[in-house]
N, CA, C and O atoms as CSV, one atom per row, in Angstrom:
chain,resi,resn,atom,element,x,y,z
A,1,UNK,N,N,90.941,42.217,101.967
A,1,UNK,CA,C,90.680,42.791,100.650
A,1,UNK,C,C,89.882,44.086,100.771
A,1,UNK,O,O,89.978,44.903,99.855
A,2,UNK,N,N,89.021,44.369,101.932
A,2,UNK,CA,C,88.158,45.225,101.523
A,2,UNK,C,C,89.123,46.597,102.218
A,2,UNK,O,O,88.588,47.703,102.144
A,3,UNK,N,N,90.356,46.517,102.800
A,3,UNK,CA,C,90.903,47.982,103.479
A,3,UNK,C,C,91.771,48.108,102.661
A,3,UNK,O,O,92.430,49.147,102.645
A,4,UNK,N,N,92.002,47.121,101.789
A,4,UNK,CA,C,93.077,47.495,100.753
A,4,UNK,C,C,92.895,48.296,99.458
A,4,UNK,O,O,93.862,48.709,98.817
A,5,UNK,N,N,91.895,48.457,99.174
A,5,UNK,CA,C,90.987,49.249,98.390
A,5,UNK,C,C,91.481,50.677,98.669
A,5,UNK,O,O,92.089,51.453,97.931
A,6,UNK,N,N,90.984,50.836,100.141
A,6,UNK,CA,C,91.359,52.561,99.930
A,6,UNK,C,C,92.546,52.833,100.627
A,6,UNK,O,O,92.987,53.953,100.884
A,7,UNK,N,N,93.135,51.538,100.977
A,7,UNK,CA,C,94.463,52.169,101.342
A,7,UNK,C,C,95.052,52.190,100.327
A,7,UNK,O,O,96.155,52.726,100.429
A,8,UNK,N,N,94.598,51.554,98.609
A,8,UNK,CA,C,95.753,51.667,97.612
A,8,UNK,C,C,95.369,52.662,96.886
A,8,UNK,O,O,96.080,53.056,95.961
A,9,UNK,N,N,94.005,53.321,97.222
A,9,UNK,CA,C,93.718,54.767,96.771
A,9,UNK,C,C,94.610,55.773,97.406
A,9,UNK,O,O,95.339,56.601,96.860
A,10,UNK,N,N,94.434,55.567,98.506
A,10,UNK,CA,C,94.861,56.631,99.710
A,10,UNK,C,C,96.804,56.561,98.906
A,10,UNK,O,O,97.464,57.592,99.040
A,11,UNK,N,N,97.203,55.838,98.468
A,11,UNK,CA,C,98.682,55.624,98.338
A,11,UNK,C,C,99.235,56.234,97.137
A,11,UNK,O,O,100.342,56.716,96.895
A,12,UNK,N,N,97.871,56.044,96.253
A,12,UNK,CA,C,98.108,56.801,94.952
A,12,UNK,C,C,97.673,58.254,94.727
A,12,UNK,O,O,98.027,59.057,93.863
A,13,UNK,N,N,96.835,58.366,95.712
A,13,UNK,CA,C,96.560,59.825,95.297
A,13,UNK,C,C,97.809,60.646,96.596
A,13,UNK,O,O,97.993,61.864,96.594
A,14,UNK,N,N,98.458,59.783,97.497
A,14,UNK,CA,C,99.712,60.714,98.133
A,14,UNK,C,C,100.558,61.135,97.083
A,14,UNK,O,O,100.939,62.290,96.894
A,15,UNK,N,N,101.003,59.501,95.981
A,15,UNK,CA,C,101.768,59.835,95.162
A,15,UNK,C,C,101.999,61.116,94.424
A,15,UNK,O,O,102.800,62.046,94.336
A,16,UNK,N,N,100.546,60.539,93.804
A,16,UNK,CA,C,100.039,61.832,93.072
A,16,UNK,C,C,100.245,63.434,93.250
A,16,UNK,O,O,100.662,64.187,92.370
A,17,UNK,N,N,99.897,63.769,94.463
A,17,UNK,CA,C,100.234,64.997,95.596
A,17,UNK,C,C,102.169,65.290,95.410
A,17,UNK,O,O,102.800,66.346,95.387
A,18,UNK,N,N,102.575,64.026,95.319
A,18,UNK,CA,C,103.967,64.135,95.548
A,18,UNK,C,C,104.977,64.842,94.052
A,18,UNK,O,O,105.662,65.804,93.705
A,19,UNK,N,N,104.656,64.076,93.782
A,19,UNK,CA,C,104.535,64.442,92.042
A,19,UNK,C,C,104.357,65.553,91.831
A,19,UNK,O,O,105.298,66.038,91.202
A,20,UNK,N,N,103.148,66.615,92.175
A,20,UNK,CA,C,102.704,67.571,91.841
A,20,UNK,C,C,103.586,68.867,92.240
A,20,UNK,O,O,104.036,69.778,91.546
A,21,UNK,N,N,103.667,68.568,93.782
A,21,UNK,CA,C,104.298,69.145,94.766
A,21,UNK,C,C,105.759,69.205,93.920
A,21,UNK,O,O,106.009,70.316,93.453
A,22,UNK,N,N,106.489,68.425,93.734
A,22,UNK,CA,C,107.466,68.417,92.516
A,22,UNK,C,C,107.867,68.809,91.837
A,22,UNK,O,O,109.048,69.140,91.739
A,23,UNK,N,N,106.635,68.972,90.766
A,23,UNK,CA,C,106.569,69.624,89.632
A,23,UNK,C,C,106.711,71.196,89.758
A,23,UNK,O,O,107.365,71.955,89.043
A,24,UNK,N,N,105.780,71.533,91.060
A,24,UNK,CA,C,105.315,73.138,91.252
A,24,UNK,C,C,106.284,73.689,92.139
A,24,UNK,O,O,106.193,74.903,92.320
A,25,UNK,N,N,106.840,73.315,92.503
A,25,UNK,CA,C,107.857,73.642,93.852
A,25,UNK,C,C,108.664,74.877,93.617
A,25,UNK,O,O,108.512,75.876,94.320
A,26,UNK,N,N,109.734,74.801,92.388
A,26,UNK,CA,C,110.520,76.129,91.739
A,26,UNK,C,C,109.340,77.153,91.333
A,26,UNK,O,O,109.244,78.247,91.890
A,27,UNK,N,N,108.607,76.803,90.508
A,27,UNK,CA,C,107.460,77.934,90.084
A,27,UNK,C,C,106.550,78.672,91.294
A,27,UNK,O,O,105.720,79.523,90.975
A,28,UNK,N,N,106.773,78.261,92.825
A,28,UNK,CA,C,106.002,78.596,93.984
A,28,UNK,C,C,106.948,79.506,94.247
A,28,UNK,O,O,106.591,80.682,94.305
A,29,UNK,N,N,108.069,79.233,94.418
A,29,UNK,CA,C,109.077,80.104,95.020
A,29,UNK,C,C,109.171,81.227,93.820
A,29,UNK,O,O,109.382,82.395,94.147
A,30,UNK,N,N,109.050,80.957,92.740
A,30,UNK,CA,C,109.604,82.310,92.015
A,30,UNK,C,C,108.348,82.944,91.791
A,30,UNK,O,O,108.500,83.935,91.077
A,31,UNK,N,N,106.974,82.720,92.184
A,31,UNK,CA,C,105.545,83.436,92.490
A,31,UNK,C,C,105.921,84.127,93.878
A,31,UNK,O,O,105.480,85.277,93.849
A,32,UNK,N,N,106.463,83.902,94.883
A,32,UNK,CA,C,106.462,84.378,95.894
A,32,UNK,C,C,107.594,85.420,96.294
A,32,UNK,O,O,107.485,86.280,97.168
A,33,UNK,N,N,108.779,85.161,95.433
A,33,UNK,CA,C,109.724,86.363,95.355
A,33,UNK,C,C,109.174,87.218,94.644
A,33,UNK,O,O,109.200,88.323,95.187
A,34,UNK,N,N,108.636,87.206,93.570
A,34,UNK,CA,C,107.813,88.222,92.667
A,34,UNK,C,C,106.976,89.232,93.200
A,34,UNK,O,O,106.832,90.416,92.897
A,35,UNK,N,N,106.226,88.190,94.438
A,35,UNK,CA,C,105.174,89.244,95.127
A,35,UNK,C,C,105.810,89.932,96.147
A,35,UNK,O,O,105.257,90.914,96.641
A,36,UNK,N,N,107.230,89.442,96.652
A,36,UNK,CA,C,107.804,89.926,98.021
A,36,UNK,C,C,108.569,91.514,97.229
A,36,UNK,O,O,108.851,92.505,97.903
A,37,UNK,N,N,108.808,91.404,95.551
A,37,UNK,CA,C,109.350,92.282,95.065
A,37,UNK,C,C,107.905,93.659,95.090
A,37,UNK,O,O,107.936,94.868,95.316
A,38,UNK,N,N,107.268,93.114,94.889
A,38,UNK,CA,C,105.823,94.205,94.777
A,38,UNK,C,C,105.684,94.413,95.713
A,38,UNK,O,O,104.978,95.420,95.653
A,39,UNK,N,N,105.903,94.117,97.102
A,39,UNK,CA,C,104.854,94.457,98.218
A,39,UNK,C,C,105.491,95.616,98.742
A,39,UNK,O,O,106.700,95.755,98.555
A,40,UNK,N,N,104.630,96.742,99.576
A,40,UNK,CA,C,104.540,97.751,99.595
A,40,UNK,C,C,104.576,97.440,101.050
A,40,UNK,O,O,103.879,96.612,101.635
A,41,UNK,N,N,105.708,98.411,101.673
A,41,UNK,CA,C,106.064,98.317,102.936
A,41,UNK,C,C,105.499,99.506,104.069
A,41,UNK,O,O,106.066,100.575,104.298
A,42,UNK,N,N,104.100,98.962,104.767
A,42,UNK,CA,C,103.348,99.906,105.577
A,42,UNK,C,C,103.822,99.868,106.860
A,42,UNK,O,O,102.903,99.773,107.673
A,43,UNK,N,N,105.440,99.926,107.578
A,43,UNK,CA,C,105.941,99.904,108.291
A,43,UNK,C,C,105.358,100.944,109.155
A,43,UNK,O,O,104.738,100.697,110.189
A,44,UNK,N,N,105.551,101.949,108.752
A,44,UNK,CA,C,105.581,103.151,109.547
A,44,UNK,C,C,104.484,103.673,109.316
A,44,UNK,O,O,103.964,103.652,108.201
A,45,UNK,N,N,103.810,104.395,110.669
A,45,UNK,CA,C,102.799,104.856,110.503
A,45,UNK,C,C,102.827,105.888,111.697
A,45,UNK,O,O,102.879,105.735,112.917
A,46,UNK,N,N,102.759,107.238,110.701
A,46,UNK,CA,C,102.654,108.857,111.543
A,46,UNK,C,C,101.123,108.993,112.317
A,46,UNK,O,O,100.211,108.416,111.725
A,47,UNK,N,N,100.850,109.540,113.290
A,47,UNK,CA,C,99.553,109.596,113.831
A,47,UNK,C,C,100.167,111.342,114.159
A,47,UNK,O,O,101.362,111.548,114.368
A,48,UNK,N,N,99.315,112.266,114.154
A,48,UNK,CA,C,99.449,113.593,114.217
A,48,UNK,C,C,97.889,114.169,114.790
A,48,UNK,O,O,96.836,114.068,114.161
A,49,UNK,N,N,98.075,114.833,116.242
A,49,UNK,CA,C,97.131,115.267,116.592
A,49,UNK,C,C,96.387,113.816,117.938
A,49,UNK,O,O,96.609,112.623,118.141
A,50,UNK,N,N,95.524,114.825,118.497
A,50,UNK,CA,C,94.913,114.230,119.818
A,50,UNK,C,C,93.186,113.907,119.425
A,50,UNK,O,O,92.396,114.744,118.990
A,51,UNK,N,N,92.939,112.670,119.677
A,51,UNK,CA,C,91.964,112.380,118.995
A,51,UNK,C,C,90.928,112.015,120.639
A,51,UNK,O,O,91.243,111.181,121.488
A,52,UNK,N,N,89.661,112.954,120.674
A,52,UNK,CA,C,89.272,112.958,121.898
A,52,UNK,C,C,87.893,112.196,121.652
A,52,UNK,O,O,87.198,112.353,120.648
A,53,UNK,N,N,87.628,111.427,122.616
A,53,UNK,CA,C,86.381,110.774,122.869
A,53,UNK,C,C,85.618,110.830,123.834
A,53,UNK,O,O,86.073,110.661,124.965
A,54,UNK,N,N,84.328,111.072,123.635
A,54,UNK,CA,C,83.790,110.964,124.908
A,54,UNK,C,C,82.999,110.163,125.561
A,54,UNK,O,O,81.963,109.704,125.081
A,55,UNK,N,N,83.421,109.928,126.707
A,55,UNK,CA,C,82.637,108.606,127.100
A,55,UNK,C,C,81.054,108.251,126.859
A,55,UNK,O,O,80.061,108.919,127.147
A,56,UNK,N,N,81.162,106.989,126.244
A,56,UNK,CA,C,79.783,106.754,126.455
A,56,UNK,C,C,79.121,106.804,127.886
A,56,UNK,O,O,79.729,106.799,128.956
A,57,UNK,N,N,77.728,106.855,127.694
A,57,UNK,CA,C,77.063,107.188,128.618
A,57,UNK,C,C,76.821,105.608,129.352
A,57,UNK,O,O,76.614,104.659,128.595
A,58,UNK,N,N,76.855,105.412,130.695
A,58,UNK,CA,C,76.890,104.344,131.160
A,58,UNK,C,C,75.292,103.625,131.911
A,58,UNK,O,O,75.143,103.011,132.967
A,59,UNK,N,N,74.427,103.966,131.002
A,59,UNK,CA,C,73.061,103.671,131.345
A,59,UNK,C,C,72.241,104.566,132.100
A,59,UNK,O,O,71.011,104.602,132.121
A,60,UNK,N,N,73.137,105.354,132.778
A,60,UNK,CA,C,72.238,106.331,133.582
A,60,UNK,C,C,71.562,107.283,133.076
A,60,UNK,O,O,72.410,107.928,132.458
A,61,UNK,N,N,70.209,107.972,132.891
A,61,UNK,CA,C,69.415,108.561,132.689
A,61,UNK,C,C,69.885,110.272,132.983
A,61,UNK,O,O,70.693,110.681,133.816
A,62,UNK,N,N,69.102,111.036,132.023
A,62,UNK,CA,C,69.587,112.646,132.640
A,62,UNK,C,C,68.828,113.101,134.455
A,62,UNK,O,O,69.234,113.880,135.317
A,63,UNK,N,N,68.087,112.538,134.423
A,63,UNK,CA,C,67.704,112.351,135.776
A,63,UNK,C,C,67.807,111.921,136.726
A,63,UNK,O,O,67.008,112.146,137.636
A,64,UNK,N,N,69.162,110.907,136.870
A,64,UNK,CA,C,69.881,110.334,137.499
A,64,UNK,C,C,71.027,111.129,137.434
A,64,UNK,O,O,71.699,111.265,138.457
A,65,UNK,N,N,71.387,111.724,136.299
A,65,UNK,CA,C,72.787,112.631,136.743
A,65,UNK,C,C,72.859,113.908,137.033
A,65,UNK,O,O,73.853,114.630,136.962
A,66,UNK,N,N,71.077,114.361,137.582
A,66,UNK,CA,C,70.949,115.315,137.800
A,66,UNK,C,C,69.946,116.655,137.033
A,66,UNK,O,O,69.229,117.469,137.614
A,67,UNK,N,N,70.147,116.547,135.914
A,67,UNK,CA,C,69.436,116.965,135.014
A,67,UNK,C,C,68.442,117.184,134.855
A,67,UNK,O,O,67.806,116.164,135.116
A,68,UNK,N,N,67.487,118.344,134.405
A,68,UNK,CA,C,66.394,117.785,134.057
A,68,UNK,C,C,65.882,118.666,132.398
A,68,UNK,O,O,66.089,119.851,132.139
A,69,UNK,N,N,65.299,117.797,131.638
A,69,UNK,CA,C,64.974,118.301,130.655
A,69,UNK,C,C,63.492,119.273,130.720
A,69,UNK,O,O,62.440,118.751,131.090
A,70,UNK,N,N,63.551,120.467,130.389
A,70,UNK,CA,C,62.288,121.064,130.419
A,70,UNK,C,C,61.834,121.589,129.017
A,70,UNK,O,O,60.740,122.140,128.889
């Protein structure tokens, strides 16, 4: 008696889920063609020009690479 309790919860609230799932199923799909109609296609993407970086400095001191500040 006492596992039957929530296994007959556990059975009704699947139902429940099932039901729902059911109900919403056509209205999911026609939310999701709707948005596939809106969405904005960022396929392609131009990059123009040389974009230069310079290395970070790798811990070494100006006095280690020679340098000296006066």
């Amino acid at each position: 008696m006492l596992l039957q309790v929530p296994n007959g919860l556990g059975a009704l609230f699947g139902l429940a889920q099932l039901i729902l799932y059911a109900i919403y199923y056509k209205s999911t799909k026609r939310v999701i063609a709707e948005r596939k109609e809106k969405e904005v296609n960022l396929s392609k993407v131009v990059v123009t020009g040389v974009l230069e970086v310079e290395p970070k400095n790798s811990g070494t001191t100006a006095l280690q690479n020679g340098s000296q500040n006066h």
